[in-house]
C-alpha positions as CSV (number, residue, x, y, z in Angstrom):
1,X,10.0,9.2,19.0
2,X,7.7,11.4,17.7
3,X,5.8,10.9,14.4
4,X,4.8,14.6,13.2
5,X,4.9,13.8,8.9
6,X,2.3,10.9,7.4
7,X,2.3,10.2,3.7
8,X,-0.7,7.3,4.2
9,X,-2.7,7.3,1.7
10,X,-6.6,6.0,2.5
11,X,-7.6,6.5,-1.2
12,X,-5.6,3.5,-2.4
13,X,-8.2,0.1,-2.2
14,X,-4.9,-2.1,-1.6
15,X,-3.5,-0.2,1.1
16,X,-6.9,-0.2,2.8
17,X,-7.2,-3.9,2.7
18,X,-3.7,-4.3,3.4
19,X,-4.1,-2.6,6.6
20,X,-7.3,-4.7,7.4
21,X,-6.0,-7.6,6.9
22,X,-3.0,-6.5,9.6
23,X,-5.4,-5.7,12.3
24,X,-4.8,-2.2,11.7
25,X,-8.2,-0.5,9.6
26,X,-10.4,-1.1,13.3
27,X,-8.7,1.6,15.1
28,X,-10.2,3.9,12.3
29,X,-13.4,3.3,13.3
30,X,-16.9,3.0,10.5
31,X,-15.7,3.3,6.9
32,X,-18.3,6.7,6.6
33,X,-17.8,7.6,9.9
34,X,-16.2,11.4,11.4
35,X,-13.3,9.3,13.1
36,X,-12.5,8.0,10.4
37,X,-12.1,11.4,8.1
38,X,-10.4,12.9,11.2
39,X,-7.8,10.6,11.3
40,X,-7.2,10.5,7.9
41,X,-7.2,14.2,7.7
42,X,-3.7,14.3,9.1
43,X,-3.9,18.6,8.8
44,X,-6.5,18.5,11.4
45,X,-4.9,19.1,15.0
46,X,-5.5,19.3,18.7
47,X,-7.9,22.3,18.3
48,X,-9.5,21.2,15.5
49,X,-10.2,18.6,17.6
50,X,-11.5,20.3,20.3
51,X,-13.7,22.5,18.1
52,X,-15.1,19.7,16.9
53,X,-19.0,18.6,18.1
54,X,-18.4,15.7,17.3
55,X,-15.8,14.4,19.7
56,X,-17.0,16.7,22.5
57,X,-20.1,14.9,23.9
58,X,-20.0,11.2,24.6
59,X,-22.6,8.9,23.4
60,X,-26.2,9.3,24.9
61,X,-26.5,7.3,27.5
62,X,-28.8,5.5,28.7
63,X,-29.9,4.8,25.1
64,X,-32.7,7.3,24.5
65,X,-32.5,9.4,28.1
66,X,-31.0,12.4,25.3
67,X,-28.2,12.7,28.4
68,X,-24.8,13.1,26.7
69,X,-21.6,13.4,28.7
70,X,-19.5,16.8,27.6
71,X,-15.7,15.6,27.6
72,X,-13.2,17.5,29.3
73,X,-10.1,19.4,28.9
74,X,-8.0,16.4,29.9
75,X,-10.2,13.3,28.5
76,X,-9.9,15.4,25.2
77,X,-6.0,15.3,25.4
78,X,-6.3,11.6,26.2
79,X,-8.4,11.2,22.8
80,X,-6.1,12.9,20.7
81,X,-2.7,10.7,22.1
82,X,-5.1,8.0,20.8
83,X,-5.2,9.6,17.3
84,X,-2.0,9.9,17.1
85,X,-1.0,6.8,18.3
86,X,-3.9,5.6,15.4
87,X,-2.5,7.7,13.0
88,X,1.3,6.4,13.7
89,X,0.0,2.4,13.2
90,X,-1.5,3.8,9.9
91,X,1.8,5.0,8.9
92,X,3.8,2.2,9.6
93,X,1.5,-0.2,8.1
94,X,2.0,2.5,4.9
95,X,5.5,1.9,4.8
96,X,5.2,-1.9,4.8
97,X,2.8,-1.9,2.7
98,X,4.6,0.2,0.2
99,X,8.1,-2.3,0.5
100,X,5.9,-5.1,0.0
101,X,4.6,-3.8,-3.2
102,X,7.8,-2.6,-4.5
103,X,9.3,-6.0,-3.3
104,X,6.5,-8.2,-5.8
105,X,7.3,-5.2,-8.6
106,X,10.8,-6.8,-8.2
107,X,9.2,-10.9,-8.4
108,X,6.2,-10.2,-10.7
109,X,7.0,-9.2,-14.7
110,X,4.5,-7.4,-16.7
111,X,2.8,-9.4,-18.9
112,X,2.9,-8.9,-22.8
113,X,-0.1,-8.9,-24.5
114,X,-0.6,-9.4,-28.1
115,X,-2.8,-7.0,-30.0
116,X,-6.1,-8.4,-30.9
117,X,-5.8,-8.1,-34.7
118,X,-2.1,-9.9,-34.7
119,X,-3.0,-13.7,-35.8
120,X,-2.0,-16.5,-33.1
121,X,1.0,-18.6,-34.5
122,X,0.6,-21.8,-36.4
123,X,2.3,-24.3,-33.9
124,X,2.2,-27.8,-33.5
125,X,4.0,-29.8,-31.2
126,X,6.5,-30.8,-33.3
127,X,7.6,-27.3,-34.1
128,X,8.0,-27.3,-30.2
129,X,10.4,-29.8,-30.1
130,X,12.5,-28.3,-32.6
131,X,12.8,-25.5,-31.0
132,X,13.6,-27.1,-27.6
133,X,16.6,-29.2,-29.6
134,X,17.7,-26.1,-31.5
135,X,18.5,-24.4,-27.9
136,X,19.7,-27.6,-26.4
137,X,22.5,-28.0,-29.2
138,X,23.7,-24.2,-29.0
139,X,24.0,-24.4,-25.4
140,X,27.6,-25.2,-23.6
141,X,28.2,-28.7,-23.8
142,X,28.2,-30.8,-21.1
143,X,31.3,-31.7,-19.4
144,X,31.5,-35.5,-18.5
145,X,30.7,-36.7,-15.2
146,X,34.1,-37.4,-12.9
147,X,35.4,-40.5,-13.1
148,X,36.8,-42.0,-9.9
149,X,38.7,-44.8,-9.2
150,X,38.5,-46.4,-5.4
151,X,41.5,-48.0,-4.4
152,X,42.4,-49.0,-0.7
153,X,44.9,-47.4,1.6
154,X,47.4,-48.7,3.4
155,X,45.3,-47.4,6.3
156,X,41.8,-48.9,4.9
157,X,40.4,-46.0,3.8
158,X,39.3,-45.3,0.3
159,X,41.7,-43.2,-2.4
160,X,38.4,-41.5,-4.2
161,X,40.8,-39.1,-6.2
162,X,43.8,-41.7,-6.9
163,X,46.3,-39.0,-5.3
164,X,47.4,-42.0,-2.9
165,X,50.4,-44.1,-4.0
166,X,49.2,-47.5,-5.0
């Protein structure tokens, strides 16, 4: 299957540590970084990566020698599989993160708040356990518990609903 549409967004602070926390931010590489904006740029294509200087020389090696290895035509292809494949983890981690969001909207409730200049009620504890009462007595009654009698069987088991003849 081939992922060709992305809808991540990299904008949204919860998402981002979402997908760190998943394992999945690393394949991004440095938060500032030209992989990074690359990848998240999911306009940017094949020959936008191969126009790119950024991607077509390695890193200097050895450190300070000002020797960089140009990438080829093949090793080039090779990176951008790994973009995709990095940009494909990105969207799945998008879409869970996105049902597990709309799954707490469903468990969390907004809380009310109380404008600033509206006085706090005058409670006291008392008033509390009027209120409690006040529900308890307009709720459906209670039905009485079952009452059971245990009689013996002719077979010495126990009649718990007295349907046995005696």
């Amino acid at each position: 299957m081939r992922m060709t549409e992305y809808d991540f967004n990299l904008a949204d602070p919860g998402f981002l540590f979402y997908a760190e926390q998943r394992g999945v931010l690393h394949c991004m590489g440095a938060p500032d970084s030209r992989r990074r904006e690359f990848i998240g740029d999911t306009r940017l294509g094949f020959d936008n990566l191969k126009a790119d200087p950024y991607f077509q020389f390695a890193q200097e090696w050895p450190p300070g020698s000002g020797q960089r290895h140009r990438y080829t035509d093949a090793e080039l292809e090779t990176l951008w599989r790994v973009i995709r494949y990095d940009r494909g983890r990105l969207q799945d981690a998008w879409e869970l993160y996105r049902q597990d969001t709309e799954t707490m909207k469903q468990w969390v409730r907004p809380v009310q708040h109380r404008p600033a200049d509206e006085p706090l009620p005058d409670r006291t504890p008392a008033d509390v356990c009027e209120r409690i009462e006040a529900v308890e007595q307009t709720a459906e009654p209670k039905r009485p518990p079952l009452k059971t009698k245990a009689r013996k069987a002719p077979d010495n088991q126990i009649d718990l609903f007295g349907d046995w003849a005696a």
